[in-house]
C-alpha positions as protocol buffer text, in pm:
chain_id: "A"
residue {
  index: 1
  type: UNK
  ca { x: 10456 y: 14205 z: 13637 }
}
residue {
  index: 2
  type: UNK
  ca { x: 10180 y: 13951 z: 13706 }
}
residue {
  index: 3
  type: UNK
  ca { x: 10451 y: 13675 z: 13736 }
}
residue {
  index: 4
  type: UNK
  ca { x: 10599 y: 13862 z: 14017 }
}
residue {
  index: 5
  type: UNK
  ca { x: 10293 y: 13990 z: 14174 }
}
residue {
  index: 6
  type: UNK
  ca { x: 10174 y: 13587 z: 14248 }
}
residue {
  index: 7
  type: UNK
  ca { x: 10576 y: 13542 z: 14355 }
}
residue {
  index: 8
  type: UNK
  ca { x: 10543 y: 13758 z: 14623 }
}
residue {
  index: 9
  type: UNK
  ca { x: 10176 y: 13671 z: 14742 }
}
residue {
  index: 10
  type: UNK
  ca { x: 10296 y: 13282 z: 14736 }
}
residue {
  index: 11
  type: UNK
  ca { x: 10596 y: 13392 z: 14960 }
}
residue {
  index: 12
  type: UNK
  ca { x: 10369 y: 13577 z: 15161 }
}
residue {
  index: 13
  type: UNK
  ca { x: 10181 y: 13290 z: 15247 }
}
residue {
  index: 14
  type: UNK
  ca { x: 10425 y: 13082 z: 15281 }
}
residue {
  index: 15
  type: UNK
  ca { x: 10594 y: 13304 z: 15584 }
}
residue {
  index: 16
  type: UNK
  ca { x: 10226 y: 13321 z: 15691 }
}
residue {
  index: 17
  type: UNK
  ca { x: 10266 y: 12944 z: 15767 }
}
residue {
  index: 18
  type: UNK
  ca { x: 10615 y: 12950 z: 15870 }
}
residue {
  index: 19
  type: UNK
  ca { x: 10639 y: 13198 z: 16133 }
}
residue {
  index: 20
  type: UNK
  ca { x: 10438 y: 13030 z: 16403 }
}
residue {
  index: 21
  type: UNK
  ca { x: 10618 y: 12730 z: 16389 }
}
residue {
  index: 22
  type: UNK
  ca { x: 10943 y: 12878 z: 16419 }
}
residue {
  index: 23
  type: UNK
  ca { x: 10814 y: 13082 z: 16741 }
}
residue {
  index: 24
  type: UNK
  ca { x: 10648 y: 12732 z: 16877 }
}
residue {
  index: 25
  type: UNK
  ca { x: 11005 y: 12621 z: 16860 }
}
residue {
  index: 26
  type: UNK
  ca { x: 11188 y: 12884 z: 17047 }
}
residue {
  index: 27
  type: UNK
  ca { x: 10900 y: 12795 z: 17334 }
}
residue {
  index: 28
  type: UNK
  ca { x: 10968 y: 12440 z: 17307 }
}
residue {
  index: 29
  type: UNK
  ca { x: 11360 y: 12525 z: 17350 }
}
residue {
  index: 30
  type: UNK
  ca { x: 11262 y: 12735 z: 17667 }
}
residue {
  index: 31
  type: UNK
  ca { x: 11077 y: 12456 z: 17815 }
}
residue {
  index: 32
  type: UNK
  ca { x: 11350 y: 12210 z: 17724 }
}
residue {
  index: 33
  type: UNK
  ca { x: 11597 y: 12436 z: 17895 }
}
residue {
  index: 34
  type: UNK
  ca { x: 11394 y: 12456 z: 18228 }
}
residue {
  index: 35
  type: UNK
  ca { x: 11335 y: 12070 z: 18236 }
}
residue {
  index: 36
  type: UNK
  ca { x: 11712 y: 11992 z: 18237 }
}
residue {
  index: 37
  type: UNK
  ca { x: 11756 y: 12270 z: 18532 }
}
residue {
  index: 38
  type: UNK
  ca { x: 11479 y: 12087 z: 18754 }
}
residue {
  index: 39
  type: UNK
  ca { x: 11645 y: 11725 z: 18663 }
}
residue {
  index: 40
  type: UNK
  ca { x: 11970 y: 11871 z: 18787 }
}
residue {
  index: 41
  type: UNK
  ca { x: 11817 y: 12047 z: 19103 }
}
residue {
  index: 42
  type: UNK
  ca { x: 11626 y: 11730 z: 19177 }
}
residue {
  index: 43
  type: UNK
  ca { x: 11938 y: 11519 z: 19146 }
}
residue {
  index: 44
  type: UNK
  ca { x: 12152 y: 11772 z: 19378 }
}
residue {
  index: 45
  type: UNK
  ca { x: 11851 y: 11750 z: 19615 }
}
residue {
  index: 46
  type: UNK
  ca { x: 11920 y: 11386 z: 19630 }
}
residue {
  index: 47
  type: UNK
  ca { x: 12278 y: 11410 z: 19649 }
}
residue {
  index: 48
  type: UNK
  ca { x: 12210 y: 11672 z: 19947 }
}
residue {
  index: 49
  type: UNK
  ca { x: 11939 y: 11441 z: 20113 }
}
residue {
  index: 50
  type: UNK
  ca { x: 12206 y: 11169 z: 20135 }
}
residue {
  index: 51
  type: UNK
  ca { x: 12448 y: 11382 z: 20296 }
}
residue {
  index: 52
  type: UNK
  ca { x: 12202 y: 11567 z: 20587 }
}
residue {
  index: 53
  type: UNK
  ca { x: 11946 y: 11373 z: 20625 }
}
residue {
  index: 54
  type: UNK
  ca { x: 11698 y: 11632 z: 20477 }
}
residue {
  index: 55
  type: UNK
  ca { x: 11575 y: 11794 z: 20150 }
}
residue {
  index: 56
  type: UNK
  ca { x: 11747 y: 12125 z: 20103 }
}
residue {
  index: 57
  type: UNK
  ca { x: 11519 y: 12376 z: 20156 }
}
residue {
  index: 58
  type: UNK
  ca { x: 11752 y: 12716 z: 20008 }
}
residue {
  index: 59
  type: UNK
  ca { x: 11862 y: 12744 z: 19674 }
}
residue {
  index: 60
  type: UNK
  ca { x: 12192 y: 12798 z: 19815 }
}
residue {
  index: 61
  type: UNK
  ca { x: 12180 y: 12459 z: 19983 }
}
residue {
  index: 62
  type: UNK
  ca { x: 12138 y: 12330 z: 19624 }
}
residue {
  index: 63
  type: UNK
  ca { x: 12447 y: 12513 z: 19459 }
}
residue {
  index: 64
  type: UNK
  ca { x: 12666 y: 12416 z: 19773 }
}
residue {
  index: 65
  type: UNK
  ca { x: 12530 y: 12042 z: 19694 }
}
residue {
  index: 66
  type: UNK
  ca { x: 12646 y: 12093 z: 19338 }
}
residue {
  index: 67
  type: UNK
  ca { x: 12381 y: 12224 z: 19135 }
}
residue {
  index: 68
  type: UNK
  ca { x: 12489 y: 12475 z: 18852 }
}
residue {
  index: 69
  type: UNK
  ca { x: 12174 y: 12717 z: 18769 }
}
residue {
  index: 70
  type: UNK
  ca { x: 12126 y: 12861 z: 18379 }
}
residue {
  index: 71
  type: UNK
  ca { x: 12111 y: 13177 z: 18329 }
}
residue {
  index: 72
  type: UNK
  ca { x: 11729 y: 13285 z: 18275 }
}
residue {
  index: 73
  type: UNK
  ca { x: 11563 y: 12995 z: 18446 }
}
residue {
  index: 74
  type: UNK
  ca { x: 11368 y: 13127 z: 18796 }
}
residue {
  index: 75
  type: UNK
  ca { x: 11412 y: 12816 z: 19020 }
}
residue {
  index: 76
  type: UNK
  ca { x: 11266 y: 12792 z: 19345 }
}
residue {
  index: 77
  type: UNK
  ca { x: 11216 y: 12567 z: 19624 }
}
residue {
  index: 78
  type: UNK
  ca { x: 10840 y: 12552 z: 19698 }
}
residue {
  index: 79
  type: UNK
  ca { x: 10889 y: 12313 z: 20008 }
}
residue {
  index: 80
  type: UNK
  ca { x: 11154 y: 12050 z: 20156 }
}
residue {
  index: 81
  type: UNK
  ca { x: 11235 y: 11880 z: 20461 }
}
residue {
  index: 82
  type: UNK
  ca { x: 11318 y: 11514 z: 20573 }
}
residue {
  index: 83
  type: UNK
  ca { x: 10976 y: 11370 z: 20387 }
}
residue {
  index: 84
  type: UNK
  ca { x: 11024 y: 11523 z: 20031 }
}
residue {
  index: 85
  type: UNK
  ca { x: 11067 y: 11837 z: 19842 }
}
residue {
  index: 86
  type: UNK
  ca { x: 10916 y: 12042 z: 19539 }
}
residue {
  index: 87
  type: UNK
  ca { x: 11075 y: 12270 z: 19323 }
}
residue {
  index: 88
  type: UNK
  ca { x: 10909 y: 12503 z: 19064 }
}
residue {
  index: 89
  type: UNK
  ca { x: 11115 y: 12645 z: 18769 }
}
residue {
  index: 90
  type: UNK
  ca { x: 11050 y: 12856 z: 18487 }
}
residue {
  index: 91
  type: UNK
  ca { x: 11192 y: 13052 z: 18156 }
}
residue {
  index: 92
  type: UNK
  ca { x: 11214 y: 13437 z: 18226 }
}
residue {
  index: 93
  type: UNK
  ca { x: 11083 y: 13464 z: 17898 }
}
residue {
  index: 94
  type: UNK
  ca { x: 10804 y: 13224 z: 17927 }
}
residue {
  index: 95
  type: UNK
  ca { x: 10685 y: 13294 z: 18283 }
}
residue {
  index: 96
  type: UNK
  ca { x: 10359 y: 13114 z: 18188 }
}
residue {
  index: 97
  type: UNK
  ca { x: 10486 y: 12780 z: 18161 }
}
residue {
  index: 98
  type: UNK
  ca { x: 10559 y: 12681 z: 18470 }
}
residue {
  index: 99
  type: UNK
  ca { x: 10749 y: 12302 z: 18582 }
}
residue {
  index: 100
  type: UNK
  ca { x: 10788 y: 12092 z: 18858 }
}
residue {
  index: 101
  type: UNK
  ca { x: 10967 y: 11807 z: 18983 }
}
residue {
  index: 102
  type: UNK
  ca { x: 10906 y: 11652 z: 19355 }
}
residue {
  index: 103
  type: UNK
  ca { x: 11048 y: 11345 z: 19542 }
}
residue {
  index: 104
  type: UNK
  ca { x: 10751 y: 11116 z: 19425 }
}
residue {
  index: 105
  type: UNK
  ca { x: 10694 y: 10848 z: 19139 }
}
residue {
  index: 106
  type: UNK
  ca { x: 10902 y: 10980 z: 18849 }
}
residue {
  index: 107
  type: UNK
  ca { x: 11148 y: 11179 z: 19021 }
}
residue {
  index: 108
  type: UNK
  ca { x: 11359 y: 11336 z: 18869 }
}
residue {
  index: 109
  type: UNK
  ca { x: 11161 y: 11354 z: 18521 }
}
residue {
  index: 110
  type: UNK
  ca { x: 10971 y: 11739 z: 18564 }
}
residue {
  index: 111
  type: UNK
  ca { x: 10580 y: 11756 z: 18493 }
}
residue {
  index: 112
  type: UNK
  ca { x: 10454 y: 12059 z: 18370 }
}
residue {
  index: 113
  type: UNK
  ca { x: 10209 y: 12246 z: 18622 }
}
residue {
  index: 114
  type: UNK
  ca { x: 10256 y: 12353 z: 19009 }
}
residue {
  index: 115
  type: UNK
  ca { x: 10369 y: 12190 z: 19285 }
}
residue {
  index: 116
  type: UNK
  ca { x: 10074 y: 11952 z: 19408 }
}
């Protein structure tokens, strides 16, 4: 009886240590997720820049320049016109965690934060 008793406190613990890692992860996936949406969006907004002469400044300028959005990732576009752009994204189920990506150095690689 003892034998099983320190079984189950020892799997206990372990699960203990286990669980927020495996949540940390899901998170991490969420993030990943959003980053690879703003990459795309950037590149479209290049791809639509070199066709008018402007950043897109609609979402639906975006997904007529060939951007495909996932489902559950809120992108917007926080400004645009003929001197840059910034778009904000996030995971519906992570609206804390909020990434950018704007026509400056780095472009298209998002940076976690707000548009500057």
């Amino acid at each position: 009886m003892i034998e099983l008793l320190l079984v189950i406190i020892i799997i206990v613990i372990l699960s203990l240590i286990a669980i927020p890692f495996f949540l940390s992860q899901r998170e991490k996936g969420w993030d990943a997720n959003v980053k690879s949406d703003l990459h795309n969006a950037a590149i479209a907004q290049q791809t639509y820049f070199h066709d008018n002469d402007t950043f897109a400044s609609q979402l639906s300028d975006l997904l007529d320049a060939g951007y495909r959005n996932s489902s559950k990732i809120m992108l917007s576009v926080e400004s645009a016109d003929s001197n840059g752009f910034c778009l904000e994204a996030y995971h519906e189920a992570d609206p804390g965690s909020v990434w950018y990506v704007d026509n400056g150095a780095g472009t298209p690689n998002p940076l976690e934060g707000t548009c500057p």
